[in-house]
C-alpha positions as CSV (number, residue, x, y, z in Angstrom):
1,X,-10.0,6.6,-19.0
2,X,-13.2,8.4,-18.7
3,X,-14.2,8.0,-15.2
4,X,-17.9,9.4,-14.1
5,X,-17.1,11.7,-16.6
6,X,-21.2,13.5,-16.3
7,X,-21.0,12.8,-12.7
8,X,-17.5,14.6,-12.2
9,X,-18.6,17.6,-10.0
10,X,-19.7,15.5,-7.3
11,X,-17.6,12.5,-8.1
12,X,-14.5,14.5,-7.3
13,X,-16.1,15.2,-3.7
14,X,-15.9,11.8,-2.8
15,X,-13.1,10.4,-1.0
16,X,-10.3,8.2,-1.8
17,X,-10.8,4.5,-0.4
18,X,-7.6,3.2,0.4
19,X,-6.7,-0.7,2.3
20,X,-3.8,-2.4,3.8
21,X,-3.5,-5.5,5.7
22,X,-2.7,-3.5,8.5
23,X,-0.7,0.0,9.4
24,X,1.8,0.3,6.8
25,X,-0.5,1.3,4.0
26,X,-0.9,4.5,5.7
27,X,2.9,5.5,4.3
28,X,1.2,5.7,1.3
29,X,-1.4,8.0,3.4
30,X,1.0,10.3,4.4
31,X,2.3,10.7,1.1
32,X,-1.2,11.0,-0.4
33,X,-2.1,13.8,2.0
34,X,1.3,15.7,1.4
35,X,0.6,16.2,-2.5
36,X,-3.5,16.2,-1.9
37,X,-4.7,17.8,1.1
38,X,-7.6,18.4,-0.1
39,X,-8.7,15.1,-0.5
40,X,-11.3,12.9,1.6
41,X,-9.5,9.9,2.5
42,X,-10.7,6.4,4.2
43,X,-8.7,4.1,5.0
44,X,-9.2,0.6,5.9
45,X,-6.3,-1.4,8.0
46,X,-7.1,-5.2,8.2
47,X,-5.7,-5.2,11.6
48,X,-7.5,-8.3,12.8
49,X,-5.9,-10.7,9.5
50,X,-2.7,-9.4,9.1
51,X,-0.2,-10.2,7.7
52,X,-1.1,-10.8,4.4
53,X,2.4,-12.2,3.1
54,X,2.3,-15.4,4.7
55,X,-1.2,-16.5,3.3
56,X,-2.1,-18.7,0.4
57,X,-3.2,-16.4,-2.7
58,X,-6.9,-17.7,-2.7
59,X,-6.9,-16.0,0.8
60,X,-5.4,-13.0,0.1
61,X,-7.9,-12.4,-2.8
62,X,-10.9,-13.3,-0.7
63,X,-9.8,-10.8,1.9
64,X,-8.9,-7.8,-0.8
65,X,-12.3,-8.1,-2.5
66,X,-13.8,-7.8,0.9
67,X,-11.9,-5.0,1.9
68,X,-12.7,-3.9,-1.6
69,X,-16.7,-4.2,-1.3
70,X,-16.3,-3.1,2.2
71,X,-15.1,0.8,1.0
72,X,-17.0,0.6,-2.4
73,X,-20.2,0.5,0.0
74,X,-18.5,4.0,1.2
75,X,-18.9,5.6,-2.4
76,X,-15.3,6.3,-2.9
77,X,-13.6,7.4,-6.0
78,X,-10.8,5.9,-6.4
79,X,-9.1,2.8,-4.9
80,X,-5.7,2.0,-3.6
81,X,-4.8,-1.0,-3.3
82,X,-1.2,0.2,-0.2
83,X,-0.3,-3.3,0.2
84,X,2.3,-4.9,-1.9
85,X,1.2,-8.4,-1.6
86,X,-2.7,-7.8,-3.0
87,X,-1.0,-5.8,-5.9
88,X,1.0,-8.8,-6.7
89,X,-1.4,-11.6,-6.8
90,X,-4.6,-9.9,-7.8
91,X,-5.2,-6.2,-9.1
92,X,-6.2,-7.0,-12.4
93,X,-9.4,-8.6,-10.4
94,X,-9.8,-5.8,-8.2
95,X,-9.7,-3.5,-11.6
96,X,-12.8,-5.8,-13.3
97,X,-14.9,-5.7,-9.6
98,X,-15.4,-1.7,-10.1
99,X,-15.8,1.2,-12.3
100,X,-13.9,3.7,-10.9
101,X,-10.0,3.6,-10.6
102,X,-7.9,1.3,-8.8
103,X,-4.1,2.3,-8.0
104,X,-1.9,-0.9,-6.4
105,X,1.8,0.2,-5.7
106,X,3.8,-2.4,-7.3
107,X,3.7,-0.7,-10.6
108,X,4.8,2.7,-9.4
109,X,7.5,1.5,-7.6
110,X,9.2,-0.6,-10.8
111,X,8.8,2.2,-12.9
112,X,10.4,4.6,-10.5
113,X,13.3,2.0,-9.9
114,X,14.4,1.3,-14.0
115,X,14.6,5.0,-13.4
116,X,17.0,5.1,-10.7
117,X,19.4,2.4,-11.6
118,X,22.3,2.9,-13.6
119,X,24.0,-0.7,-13.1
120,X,21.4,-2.6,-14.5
121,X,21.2,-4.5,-11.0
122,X,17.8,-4.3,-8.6
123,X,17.2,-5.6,-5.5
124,X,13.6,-6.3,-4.4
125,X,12.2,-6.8,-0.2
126,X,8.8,-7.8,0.4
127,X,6.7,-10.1,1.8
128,X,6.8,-14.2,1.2
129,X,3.9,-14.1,-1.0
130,X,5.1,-11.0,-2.7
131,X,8.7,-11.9,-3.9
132,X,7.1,-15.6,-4.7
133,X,4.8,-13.8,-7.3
134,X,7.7,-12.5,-9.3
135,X,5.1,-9.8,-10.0
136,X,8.2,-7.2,-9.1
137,X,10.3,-9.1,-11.2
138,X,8.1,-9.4,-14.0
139,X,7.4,-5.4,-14.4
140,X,11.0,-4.5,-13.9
141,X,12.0,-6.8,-16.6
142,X,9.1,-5.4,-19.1
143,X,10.4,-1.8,-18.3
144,X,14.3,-3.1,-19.3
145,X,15.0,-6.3,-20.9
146,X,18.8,-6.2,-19.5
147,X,18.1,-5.8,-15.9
148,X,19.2,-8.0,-13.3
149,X,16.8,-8.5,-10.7
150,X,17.6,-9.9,-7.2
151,X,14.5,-10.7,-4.6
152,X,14.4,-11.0,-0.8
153,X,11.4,-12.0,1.3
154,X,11.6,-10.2,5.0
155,X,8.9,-11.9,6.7
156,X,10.1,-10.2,10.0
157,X,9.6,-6.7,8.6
158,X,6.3,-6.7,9.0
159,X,5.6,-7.8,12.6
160,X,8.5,-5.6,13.8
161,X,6.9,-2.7,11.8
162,X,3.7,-3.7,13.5
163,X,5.1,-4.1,17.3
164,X,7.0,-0.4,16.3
165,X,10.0,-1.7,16.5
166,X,11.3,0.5,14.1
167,X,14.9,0.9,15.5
168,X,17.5,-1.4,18.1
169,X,19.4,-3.9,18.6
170,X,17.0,-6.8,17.2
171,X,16.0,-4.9,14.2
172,X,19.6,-4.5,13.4
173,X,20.1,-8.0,13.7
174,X,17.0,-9.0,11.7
175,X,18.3,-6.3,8.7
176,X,21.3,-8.0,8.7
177,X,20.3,-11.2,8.5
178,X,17.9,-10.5,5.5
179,X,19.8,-8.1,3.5
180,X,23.2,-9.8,3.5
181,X,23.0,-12.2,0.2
182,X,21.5,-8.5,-1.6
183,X,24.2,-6.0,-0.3
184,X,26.6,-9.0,-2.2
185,X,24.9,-8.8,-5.1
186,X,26.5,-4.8,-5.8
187,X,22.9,-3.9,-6.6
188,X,22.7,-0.4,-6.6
189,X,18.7,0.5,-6.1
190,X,16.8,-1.4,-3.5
191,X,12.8,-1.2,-3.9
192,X,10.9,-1.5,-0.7
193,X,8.4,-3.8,-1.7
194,X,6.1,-3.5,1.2
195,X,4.2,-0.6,2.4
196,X,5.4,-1.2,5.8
197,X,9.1,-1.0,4.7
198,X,9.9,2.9,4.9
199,X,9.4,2.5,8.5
200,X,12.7,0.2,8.5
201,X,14.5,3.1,5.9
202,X,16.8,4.3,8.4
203,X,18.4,1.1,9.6
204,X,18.0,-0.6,5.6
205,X,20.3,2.5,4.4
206,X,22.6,2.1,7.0
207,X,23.4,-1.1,6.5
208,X,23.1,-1.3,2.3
209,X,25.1,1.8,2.5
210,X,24.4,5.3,0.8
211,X,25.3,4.6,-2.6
212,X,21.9,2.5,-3.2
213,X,19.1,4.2,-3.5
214,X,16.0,3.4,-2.2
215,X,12.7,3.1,-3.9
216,X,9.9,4.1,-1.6
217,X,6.7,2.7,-3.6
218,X,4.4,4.9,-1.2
219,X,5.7,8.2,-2.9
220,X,5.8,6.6,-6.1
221,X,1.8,5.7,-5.7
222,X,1.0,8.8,-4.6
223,X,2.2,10.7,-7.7
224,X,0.1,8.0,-9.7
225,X,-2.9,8.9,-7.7
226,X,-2.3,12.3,-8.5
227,X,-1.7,11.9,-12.1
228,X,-4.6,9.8,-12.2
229,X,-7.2,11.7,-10.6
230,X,-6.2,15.1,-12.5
231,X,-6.2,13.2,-16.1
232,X,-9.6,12.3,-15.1
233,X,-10.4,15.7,-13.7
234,X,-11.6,14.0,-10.1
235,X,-9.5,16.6,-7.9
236,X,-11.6,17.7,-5.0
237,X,-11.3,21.5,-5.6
238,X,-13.4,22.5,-2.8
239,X,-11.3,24.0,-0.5
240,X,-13.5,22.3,2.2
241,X,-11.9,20.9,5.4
242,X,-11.1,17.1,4.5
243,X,-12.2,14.6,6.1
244,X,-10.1,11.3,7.0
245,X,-11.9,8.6,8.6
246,X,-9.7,5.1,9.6
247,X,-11.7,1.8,9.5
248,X,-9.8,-0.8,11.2
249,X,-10.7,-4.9,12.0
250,X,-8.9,-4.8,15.7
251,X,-7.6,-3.0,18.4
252,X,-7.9,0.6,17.4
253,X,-6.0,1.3,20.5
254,X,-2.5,-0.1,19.0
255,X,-3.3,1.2,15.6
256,X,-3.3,4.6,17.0
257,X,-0.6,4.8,18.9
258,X,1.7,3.2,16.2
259,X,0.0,4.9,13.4
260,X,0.9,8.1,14.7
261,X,4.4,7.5,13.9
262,X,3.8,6.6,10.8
263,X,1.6,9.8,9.7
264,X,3.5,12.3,11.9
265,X,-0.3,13.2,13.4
266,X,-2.2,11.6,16.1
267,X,-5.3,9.3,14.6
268,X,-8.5,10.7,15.8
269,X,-11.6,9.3,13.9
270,X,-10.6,5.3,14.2
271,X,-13.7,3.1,14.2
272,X,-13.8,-0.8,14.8
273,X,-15.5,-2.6,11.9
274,X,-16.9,-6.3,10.8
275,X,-15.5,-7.1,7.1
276,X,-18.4,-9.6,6.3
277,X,-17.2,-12.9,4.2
278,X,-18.1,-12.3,0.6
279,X,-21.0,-14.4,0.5
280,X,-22.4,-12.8,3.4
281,X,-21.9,-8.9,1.4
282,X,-25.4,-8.5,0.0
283,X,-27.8,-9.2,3.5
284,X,-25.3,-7.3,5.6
285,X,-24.8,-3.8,3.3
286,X,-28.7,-3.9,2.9
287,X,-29.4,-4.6,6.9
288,X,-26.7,-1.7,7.5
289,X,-28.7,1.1,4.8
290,X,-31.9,-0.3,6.7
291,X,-30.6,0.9,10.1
């Protein structure tokens, strides 16, 4: 698509908005960073409403196209939607609310998983609100007709994720207890259907064994955004330093300390923000450029 196309000197120096309910999405940071370093990137973690999984979809919406007004107000480029449940249940709204590009990371991971499997048989983890959606389901099944697809929500994924409970005893437990009915199944490819998942990789192999292969939907949407912003000849070719700034809605304390596992980096620019309601958007953006 042609994106800014006479702008596309200084569109390209803009940064990449990317949002999550809380830490995970910043898997799909690392990953975004490894393949573009160049790149401005600003993040937004929804710290203060997370999780997203166990809400109703009218909410999830009304907090995605705030978090999606809230970076758009930061003249990003692109948009990437790191959190599984949002790209179920509503990107095709978050696509008509802008102009420029908007990346979710449920597609990227059900292409790469028809890739992977050779059995035919799928298993899906994500949230409550994402396996409900049969969103997964739906685009594996367009990608190959014969496919079996199994899902699994893990609503304990996320808040052990979150609490950095990546490893132990109780995680152990709570693997088992979610991933038993799939590792019966004889799937052979398991996608991680939540940005926070990866985190859990280590403990999910060992028990689903090293014949399944694991789809992690954060390297998946990185190559996208790559693909995607080259196509559209958006790179930022620079060479300046990049700048990555992190937005989040509570306790920037935690987020750093646990998001530092996550990127492999300490988080130094974290700044507490209000996302205003929707209907409150227009007077607050135009008191903030009046400051």
């Amino acid at each position: 698509m042609n994106y800014n196309r006479e702008n596309g000197k200084n569109t390209a120096c803009k940064p990449i908005g990317i949002f999550d309910s809380g830490i995970g999405g910043l898997t799909v940071v690392k990953e975004i960073i490894k393949i573009l370093p160049g790149e401005d990137i600003l993040y937004l973690g929804d710290t203060a409403r997370v999780p997203y999984g166990i809400r109703s979809p009218d909410t999830v919406m009304r907090y995605a196209l705030e978090n999606t007004e809230f970076l758009l107000h930061h003249g990003i480029k692109m948009l990437v939607v790191a959190c599984n449940t949002v790209s179920a249940i509503g990107l095709d709204t978050l696509e008509k609310k802008t102009d420029i590009p908007v990346v979710g990371v449920l597609n990227p991971g059900a292409k790469a998983a028809i890739k992977a499997t050779k059995k035919g048989r799928i298993g899906i983890i994500g949230t409550e609100a994402t396996i409900s959606s049969n969103a997964y389901q739906r685009a594996i099944r367009s990608l190959g007709n014969s496919t079996e697809v199994f899902g699994t929500a893990c609503s304990l994924f996320v808040p052990l994720v979150e609490e950095g409970l990546f490893e132990g005893k109780i995680t152990e437990l709570i693997v088992e207890r979610y991933l038993s009915d799939l590792k019966s199944r004889d799937i052979d490819t398991l996608v991680l259907g939540c940005t926070h998942y990866p985190m859990l990789k280590k403990q999910i192999r060992a028990f689903m064994g090293y014949g399944v292969i694991l789809i992690d939907s954060a390297v998946e949407t990185a190559q996208t955004v790559r693909d995607i912003l080259t196509e559209a000849q958006l790179l930022n070719n620079t060479g300046s330093l990049p700048e990555r700034r992190f937005f989040v809605t509570d306790s920037p304390g935690r987020f750093q300390r646990i998001g530092a596992a996550f990127l492999g980096n300490e988080i130094t620019e974290i700044e507490r923000v209000a996302i205003p309601r929707r209907e409150q958007h227009r007077n607050f953006y135009q008191h903030q450029e009046e400051r």
